[in-house]
N, C-alpha and C positions, 0 to 999 in steps of 0.2 A: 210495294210488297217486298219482304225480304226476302233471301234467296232460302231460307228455309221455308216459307210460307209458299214458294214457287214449288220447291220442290214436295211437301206436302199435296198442293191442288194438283202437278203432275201425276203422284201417287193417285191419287182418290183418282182421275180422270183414266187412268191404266187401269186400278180393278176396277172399273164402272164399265170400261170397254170390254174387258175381259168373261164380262158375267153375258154379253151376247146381243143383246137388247139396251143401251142405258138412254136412259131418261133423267131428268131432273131427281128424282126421286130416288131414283139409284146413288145419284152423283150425294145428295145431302147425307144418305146413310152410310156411304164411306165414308163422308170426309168425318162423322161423328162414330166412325167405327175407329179409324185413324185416331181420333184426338182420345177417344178409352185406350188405345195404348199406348201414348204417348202419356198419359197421365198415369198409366200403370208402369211407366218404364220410371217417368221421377219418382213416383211414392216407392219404387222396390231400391228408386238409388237412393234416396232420403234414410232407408232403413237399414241400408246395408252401412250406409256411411254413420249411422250408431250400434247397430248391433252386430256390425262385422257380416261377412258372406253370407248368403243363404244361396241353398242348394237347390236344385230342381230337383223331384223325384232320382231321374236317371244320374245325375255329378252326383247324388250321396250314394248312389248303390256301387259307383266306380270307386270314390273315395273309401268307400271304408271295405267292398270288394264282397258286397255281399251280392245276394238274390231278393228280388218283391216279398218275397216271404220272411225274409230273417229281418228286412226294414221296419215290416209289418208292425212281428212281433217285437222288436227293441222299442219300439214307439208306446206300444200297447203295455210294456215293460218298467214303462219310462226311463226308459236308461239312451232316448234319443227324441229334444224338441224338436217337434212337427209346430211348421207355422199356416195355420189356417189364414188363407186371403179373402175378401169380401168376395170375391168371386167364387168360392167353394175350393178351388184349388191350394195342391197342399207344396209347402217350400222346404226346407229343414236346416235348423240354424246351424252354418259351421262350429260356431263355438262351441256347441256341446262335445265336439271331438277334437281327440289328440291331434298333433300337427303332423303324426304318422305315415307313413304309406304301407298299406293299406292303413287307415284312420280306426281307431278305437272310440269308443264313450268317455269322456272323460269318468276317470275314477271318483265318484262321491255324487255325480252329478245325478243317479237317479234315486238318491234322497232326497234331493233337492226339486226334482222334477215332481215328484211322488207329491210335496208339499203344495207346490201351486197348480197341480190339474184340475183342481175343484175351481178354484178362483179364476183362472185365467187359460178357459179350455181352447183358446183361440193359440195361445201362445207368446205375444207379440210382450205381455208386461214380461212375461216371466223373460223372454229373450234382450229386453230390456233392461230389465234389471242384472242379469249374469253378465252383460257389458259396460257396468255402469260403476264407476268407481263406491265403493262404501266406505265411511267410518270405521263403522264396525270391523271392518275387515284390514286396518290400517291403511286403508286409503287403495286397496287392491280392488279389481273389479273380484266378483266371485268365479268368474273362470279362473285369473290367474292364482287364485287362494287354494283352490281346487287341485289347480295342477302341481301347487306348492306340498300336495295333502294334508293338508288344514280341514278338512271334508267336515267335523263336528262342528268346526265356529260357522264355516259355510251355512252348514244344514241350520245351524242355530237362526243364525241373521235369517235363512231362507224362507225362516215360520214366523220372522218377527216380522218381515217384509211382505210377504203373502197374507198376515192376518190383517194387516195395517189395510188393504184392500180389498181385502172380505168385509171391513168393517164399513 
């Protein structure tokens, strides 16, 4: 047993004792409550490691220094991608913002957002695609075209890219 697999059946064996009572029964559903975050901790570093940062709720209300309510509505504005996770929980991709402090929307990006909420209401293509280098765009991702303000070739590619996957 590796010393991460020691220290994993440690964990499960400490909340198993902790809940008052543990049994076998206890001990199995930790250690597969364990292995759901462990597997949610690769797939958010899998995703970060292509589409840059993602925020928890509370780091985007510090970053960009707003309130629950102004995140809300920027989301609802599209002028801020929200990334829905399988678990219903909501993340929000750094790249839609300035490198600023406090953090703005990038300029152009909610026409860009406007175009793929229908196709990709999760968020994950469209967050993939504004990190992902294009052609079109001289080989820039669409964030950095964006912050170049380039915003009409942006929005352009951003309808040719969104239909290509509506289709």
């Amino acid at each position: 047993m590796s010393t991460v697999e020691k220290d994993f059946e440690v964990m499960a064996h400490r909340l198993v004792e902790a809940s008052g009572a543990p049994d076998e029964r206890d001990l199995a559903y930790a250690r597969a409550g364990l292995e759901g975050i462990v597997n949610g901790l690769k797939a958010r570093r899998a995703w970060s490691e292509h589409v840059g940062e993602i925020l928890t709720p509370s780091e985007a209300l510090a970053v960009a220094g707003w309130t629950r309510a102004a995140l809300s509505k920027a989301v609802r504005d599209h002028r801020v991608l929200r990334l829905t996770g399988g678990n219903g929980k909501y993340g929000y991709a750094a790249a839609g913002f300035t490198d600023d402090r406090p953090a703005k929307p990038i300029v152009g990006l909610q026409e860009v957002l406007r175009v793929w909420a229908e196709v990709d209401p999760q968020g994950w293509s469209t967050a993939a695609w504004l990190a992902t280098e294009q052609p079109e765009l001289g080989g820039r991702t669409p964030r950095r075209a964006l912050l170049d303000g380039d915003v009409p070739v942006v929005a352009r590619a951003g309808r040719a890219a969104a239909s290509r996957l509506a289709a």
